[in-house]
VMD Tcl script that draws the C-alpha trace (Angstrom):
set ca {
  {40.65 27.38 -151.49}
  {41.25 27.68 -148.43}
  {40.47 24.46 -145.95}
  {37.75 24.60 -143.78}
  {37.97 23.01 -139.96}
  {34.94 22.25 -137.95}
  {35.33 23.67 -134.26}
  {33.08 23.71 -131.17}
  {32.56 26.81 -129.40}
  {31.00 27.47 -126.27}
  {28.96 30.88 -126.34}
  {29.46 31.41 -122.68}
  {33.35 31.29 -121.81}
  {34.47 31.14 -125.61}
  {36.34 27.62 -125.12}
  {36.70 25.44 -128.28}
  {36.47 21.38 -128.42}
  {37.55 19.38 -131.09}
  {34.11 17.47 -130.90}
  {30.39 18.12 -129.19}
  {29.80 17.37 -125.87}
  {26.73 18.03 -123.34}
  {28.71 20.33 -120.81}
  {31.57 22.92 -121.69}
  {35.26 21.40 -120.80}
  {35.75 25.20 -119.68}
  {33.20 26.53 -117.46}
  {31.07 23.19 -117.39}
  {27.71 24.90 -118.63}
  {25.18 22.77 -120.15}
  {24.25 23.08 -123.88}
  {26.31 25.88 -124.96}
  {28.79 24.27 -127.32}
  {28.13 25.85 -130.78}
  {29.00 24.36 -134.32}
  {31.11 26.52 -136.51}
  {33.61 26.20 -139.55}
  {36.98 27.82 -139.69}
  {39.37 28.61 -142.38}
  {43.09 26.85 -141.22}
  {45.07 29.62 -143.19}
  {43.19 32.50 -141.88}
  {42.73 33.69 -138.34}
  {42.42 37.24 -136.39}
  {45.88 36.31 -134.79}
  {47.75 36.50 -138.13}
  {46.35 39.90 -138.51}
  {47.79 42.63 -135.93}
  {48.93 39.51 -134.14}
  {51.21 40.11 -130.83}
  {52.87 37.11 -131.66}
  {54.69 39.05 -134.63}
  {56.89 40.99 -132.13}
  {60.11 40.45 -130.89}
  {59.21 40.69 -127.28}
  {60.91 38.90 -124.55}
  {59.57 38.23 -120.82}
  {61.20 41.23 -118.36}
  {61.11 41.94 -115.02}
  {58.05 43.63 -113.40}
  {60.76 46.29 -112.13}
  {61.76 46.85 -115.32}
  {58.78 47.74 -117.13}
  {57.94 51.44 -117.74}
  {54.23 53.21 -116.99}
  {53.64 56.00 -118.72}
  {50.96 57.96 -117.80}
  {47.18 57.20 -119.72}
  {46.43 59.65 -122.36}
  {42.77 60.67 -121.43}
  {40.35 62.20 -124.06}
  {36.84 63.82 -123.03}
  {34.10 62.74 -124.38}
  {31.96 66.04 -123.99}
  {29.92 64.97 -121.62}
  {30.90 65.23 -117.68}
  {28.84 62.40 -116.73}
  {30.16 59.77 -119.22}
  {34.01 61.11 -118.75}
  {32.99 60.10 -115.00}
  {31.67 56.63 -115.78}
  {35.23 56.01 -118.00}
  {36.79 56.87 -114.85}
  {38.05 60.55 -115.79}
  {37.63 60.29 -119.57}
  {38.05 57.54 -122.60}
  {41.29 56.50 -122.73}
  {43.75 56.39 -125.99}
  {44.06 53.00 -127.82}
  {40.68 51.67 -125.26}
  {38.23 49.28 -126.55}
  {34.83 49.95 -125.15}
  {31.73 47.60 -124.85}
  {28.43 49.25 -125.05}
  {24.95 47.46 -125.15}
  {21.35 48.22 -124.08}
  {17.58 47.21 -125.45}
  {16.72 47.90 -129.13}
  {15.78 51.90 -129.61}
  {17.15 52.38 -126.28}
  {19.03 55.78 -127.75}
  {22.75 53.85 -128.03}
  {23.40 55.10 -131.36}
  {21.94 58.54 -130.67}
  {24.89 58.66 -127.89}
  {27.47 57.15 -130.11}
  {26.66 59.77 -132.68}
  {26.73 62.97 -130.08}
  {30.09 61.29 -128.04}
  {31.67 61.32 -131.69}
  {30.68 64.96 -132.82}
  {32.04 66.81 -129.58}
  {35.34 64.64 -130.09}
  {35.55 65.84 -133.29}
  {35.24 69.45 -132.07}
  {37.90 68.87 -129.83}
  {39.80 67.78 -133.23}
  {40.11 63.95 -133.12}
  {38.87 62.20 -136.51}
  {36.47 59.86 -136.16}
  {35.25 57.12 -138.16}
  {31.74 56.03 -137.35}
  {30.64 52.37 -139.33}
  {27.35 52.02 -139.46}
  {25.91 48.15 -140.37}
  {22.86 48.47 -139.17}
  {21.66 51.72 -140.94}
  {22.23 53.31 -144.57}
  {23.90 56.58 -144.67}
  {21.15 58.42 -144.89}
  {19.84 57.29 -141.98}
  {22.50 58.15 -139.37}
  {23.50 61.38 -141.40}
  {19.34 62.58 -140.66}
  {19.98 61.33 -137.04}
  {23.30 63.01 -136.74}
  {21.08 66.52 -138.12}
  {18.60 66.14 -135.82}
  {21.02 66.05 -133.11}
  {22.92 68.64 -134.52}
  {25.78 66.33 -134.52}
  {27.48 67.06 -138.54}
  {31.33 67.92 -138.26}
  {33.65 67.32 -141.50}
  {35.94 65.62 -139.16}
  {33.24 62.93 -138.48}
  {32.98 59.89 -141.28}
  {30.49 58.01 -141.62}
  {30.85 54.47 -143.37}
  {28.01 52.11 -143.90}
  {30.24 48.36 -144.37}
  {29.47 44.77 -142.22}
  {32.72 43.40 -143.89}
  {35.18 43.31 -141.12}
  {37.89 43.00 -144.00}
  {36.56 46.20 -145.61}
  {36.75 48.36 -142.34}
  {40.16 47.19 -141.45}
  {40.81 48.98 -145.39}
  {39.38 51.98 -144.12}
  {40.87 52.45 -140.73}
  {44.34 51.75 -142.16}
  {43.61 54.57 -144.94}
  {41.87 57.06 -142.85}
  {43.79 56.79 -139.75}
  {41.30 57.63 -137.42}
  {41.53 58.93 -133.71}
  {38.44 57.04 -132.63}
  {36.53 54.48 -134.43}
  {32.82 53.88 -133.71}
  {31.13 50.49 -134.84}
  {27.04 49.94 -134.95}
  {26.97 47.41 -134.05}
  {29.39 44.33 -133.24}
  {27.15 41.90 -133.73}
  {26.24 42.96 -137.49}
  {29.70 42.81 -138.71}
  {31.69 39.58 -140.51}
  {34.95 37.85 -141.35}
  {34.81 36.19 -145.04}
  {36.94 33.36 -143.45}
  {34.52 32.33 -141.37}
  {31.42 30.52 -142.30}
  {29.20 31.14 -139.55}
  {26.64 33.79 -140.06}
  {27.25 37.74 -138.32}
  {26.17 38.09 -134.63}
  {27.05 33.99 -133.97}
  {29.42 33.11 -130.84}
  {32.64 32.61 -133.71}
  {32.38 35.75 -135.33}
  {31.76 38.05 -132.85}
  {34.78 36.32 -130.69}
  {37.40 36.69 -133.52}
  {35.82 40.11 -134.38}
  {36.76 41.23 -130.83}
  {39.78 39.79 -130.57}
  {40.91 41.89 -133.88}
  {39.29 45.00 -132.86}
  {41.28 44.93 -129.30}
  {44.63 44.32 -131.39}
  {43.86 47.25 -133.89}
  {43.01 49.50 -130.69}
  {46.26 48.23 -129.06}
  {48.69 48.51 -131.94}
  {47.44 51.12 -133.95}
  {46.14 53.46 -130.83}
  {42.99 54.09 -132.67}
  {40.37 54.53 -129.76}
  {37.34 51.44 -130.11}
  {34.11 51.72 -129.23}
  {31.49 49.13 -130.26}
  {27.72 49.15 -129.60}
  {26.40 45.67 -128.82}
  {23.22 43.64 -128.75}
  {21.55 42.33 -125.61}
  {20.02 39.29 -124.92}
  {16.03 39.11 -123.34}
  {17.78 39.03 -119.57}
  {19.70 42.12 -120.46}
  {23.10 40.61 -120.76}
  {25.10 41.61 -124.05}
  {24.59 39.13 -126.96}
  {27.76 36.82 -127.77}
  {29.84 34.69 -125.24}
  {30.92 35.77 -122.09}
  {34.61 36.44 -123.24}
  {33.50 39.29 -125.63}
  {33.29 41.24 -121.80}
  {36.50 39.61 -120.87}
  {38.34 40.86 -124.28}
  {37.65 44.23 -123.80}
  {38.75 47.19 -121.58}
  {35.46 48.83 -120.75}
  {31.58 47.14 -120.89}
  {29.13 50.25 -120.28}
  {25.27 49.68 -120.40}
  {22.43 51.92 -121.47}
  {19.28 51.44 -119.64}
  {15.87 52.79 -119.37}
  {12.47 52.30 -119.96}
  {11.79 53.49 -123.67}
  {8.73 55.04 -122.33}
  {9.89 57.65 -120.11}
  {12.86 60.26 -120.97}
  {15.35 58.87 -118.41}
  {18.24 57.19 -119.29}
  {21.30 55.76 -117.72}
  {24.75 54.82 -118.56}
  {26.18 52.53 -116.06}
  {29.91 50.91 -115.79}
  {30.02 47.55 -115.23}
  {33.56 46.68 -116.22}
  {36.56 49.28 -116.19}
  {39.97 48.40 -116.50}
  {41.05 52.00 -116.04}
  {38.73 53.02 -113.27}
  {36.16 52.68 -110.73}
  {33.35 50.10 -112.11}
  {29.38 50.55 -110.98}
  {29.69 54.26 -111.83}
  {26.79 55.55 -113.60}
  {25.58 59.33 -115.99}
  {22.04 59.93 -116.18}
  {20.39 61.10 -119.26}
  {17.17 62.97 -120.29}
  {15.44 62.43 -124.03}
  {14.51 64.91 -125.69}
  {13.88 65.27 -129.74}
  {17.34 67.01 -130.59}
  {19.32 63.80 -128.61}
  {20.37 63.24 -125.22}
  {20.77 65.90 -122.43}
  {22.94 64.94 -119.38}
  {21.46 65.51 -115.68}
  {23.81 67.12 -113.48}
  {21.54 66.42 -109.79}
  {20.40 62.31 -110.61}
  {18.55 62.49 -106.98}
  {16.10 64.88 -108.04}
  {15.10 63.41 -111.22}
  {14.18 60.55 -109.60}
  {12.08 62.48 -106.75}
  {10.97 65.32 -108.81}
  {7.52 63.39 -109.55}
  {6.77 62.75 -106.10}
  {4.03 64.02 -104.57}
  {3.62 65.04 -101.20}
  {3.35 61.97 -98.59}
  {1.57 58.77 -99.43}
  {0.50 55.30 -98.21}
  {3.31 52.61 -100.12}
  {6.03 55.37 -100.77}
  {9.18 55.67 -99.08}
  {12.73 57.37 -99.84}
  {16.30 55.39 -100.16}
  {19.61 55.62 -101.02}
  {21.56 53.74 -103.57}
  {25.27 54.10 -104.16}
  {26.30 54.09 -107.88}
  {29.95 54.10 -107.72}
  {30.88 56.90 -104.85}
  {27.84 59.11 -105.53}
  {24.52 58.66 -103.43}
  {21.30 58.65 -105.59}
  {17.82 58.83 -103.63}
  {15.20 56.59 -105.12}
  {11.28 56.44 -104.54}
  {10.18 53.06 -103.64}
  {6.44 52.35 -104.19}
  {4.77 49.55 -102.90}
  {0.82 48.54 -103.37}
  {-0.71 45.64 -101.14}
  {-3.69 44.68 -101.99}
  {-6.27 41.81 -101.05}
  {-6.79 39.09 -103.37}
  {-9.14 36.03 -103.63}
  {-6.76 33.99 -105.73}
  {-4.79 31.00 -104.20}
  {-1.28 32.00 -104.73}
  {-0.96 36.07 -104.39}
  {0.56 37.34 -106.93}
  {4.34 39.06 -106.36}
  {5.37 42.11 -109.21}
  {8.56 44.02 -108.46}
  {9.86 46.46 -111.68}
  {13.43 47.53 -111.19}
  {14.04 45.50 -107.61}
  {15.16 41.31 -107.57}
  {12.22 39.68 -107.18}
  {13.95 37.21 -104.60}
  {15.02 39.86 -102.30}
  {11.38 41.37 -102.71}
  {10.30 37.83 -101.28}
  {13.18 37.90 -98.89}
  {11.46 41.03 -97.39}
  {7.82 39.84 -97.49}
  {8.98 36.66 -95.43}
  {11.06 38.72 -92.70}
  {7.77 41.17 -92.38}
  {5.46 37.97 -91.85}
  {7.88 36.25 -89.63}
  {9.09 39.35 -87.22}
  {6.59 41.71 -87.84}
  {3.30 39.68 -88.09}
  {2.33 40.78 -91.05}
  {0.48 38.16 -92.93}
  {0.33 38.31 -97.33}
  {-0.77 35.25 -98.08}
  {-3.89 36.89 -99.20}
  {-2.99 39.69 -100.41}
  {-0.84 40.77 -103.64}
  {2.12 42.88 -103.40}
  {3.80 45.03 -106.20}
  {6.59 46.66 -106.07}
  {8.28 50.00 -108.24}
  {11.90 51.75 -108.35}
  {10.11 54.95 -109.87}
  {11.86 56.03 -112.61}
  {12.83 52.95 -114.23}
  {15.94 52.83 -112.46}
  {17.24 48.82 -111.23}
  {18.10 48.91 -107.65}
  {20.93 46.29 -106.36}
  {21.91 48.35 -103.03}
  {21.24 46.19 -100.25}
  {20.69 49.63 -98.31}
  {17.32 50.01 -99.75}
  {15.76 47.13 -97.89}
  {14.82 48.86 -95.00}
  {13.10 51.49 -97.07}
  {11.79 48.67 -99.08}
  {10.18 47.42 -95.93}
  {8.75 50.35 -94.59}
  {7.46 51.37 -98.16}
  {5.28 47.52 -98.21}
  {4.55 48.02 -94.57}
  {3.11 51.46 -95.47}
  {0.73 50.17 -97.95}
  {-0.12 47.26 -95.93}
  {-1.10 49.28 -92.76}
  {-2.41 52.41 -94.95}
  {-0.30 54.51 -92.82}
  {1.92 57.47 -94.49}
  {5.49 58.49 -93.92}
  {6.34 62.05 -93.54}
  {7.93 63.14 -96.68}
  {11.07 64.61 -95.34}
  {12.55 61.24 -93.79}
  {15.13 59.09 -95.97}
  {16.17 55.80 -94.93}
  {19.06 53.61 -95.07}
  {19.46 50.13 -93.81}
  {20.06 46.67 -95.20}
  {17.83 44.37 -93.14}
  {18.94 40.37 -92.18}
  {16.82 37.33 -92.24}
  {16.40 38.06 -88.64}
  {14.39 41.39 -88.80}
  {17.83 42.85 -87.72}
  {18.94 46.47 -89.67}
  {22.32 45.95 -90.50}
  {25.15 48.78 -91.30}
  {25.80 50.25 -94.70}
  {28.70 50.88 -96.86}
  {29.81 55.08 -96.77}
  {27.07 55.67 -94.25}
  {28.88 59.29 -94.67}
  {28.59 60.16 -98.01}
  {24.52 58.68 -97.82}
  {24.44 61.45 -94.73}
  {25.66 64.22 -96.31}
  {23.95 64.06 -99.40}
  {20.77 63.73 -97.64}
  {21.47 66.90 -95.39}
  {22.60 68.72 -99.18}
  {18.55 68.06 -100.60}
  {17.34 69.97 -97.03}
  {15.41 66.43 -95.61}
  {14.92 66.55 -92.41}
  {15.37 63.44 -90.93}
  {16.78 60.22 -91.73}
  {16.63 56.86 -90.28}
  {20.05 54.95 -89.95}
  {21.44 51.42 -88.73}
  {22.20 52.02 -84.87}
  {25.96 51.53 -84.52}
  {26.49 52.10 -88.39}
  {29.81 53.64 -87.61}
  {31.34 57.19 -89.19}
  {27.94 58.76 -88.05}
  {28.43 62.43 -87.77}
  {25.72 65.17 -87.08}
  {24.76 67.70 -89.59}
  {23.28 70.75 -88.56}
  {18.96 70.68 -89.07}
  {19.19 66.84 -89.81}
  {17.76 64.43 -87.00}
  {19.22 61.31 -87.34}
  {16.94 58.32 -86.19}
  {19.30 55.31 -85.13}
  {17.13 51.61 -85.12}
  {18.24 48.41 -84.50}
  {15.32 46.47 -85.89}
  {12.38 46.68 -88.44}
  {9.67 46.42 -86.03}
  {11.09 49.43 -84.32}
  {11.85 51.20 -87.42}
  {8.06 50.59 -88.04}
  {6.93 51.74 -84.77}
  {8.59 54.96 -85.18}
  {7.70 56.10 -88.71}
  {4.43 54.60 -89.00}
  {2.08 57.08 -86.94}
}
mol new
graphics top color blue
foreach p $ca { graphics top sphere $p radius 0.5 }
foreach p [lrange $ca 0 end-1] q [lrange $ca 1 end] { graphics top cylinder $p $q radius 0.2 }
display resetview
């Protein structure tokens, strides 16, 4: 038998120590070394190991770039967020919430490259055969070029991939999946480490395209130590609140494109439907004007997305007021709420505030603040703002609206949806006029107030 050596792992940066300490000798976190046993004659890097090859250090000059073999995926939207389509021999990342609809878009992303006549392999660990062959009918997603194989032995798939010889290779999930030659159970920090670290070699040497659906934690990160995202080419998240039909895909890691890119998704009982216009999905439930509401901007990769920001102030006879944003940092929120009371003179300590990104959508565009401002400043003075105004601003600690990134692209997408009038940093540079929209230029929030709040 083979002899077993204990090791010391730390889930967030993936370090090992011979021994357990308090604090990671890596990244110097605090209680996140993790016990676990490992065989001494068997290891991921004896397996489709780089270290096999004959390769010698060259030049920089001297190395050759071939161009990146692209495949679609069958969905515009998702080819966008992989930066123009997946790319051959790629190992993808992909986690979101429990029933979120991740396999659903595994299973349709693997049919219409199968109709495009790439073979794919799709191991399921998480759900009998059965199971994802009545999901994959419901979706209408059955093609005799898609295989489905329910296996968590990592030794097992390896088998099949070698005797298949598959184009792409789907796996449901990561975290379910094991290596015999290590003790530790599936999903802990040492076997989903030297799982990836095999799965990027097999994608690498044998060109067969990865993609691997992962867990996430309760703060939405993906389950596993931080250099599972640092193994692999592309980390994608699937979002949404599981009780409305929106859903997003967004890019947070792409080493063959633009990152922060994101494909929004409808849910509907025969699978997933892409939305072509995001900005209207978002707006389409809106009402005409109301106290608390306001329109912004967000920029998700290159492509402006208007948002609906609602805001509810309300007085309260409770000592501390209580402070609810859904979809928005709840620090910035108070960030706001402090800059309002301080330049403003509006006073909350008696009152409670709550704040929503309609939608579901989570907002980290410093361009909504102003927006977010006027939105909590609506509520609080029970004053509406016209429903054809969008506004863009990030606002300082000093009341001050600062510029925006692509003020342009924000401008023209506005004047595309017919708004009339929009309300802009003054000085944001790049400003150009377009024809029936009146741009409003500020320079503070009290002004931006003053004007909009009539």
């Amino acid at each position: 038998m083979a002899k077993l050596q204990t090791k010391w792992l730390c889930k967030e940066c993936g370090n090992t120590q011979s021994q357990w300490s308090g604090n990671c000798s890596g990244c110097k976190a605090w209680n996140t070394i993790e016990k676990f046993l490992e065989s001494k004659t068997s290891s991921s890097r004896s397996s489709f190991g780089f270290s096999q090859t004959n390769q010698k250090p060259i030049s920089i000059l001297e190395v050759e770039i071939g161009a990146e073999e692209r495949f679609t995926s069958g969905f515009t939207e998702v080819d966008k967020v992989f930066g123009g389509g997946i790319v051959r021999g790629s190992f993808t990342l992909i986690g979101g919430e429990p029933g979120i609809g991740k396999s659903t878009l595994m299973i349709q992303c693997a049919k219409n490259l199968a109709d495009r006549g790439k073979k794919v392999l799709y191991v399921t660990g998480e759900e009998s055969l059965s199971q994802a062959a009545m999901r994959a009918k419901r979706v209408k997603a059955e093609h005799k070029d898609l295989y489905l194989y329910q296996e968590t032995s990592f030794s097992r798939i390896v088998h099949q991939i070698e005797e298949l010889k598959p184009d792409f290779m789907i796996l449901d999930s990561i975290q379910i999946c094991h290596k015999e030659e290590i003790t530790s159970p599936p999903g802990s920090v040492a076997q989903v480490k030297e799982i990836a670290i095999s799965l990027m070699k097999i994608a690498k040497e044998l060109s067969v395209t990865t993609l691997a659906v992962g867990h996430v934690t309760k703060g939405g990160d993906v389950a596993g130590p931080k250099v599972l995202e640092h193994i692999v080419d592309t980390v994608l998240e699937f979002e949404g609140d599981r009780d409305l039909e929106i859903r997003m895909l967004r890019s947070k890691k792409n080493r063959f494109g633009k990152s922060e890119e994101m494909a929004i998704f409808s849910m509907h009982e025969e699978g997933l439907k892409e939305e072509e216009n995001p900005s209207m999905i978002f707006l389409e439930k809106r009402k005409s004007a109301q106290t608390g509401s306001a329109i912004g901007t967000i920029l998700e990769g290159s492509r402006p997305i208007f948002i609906d920001i609602e805001s509810l102030v309300v007085p309260t006879n409770a000592m501390t007021p209580t402070r609810k944003a859904s979809g928005f940092d709840p620090v910035r929120l108070a960030i706001i709420l402090a800059v309002l009371e301080k330049k403003v003179g509006m006073h909350f300590s008696s009152y409670d505030v709550f704040l929503s990104i309609a939608g579901g959508i989570k907002v980290k565009d410093p361009a909504v603040d102003l927006a977010l401002s006027l939105s909590i400043a609506s509520s609080f003075t029970n004053k509406k703002i016209d429903s054809d105004i969008v506004v863009i601003g990030e606002v300082g600690l000093g009341g001050e609206v600062r510029n925006v990134q692509k003020i342009q692209n924000r401008l023209k997408e506005v004047a595309s949806h017919g708004f009339k009038k929009v309300v802009v940093p003054k000085g944001n540079k790049k400003i150009e006029d377009f024809e029936g929209l009146e741009i409003i230029e500020v320079s503070f929030v009290d002004e931006a107030i003053q004007k909009l709040l009539v």
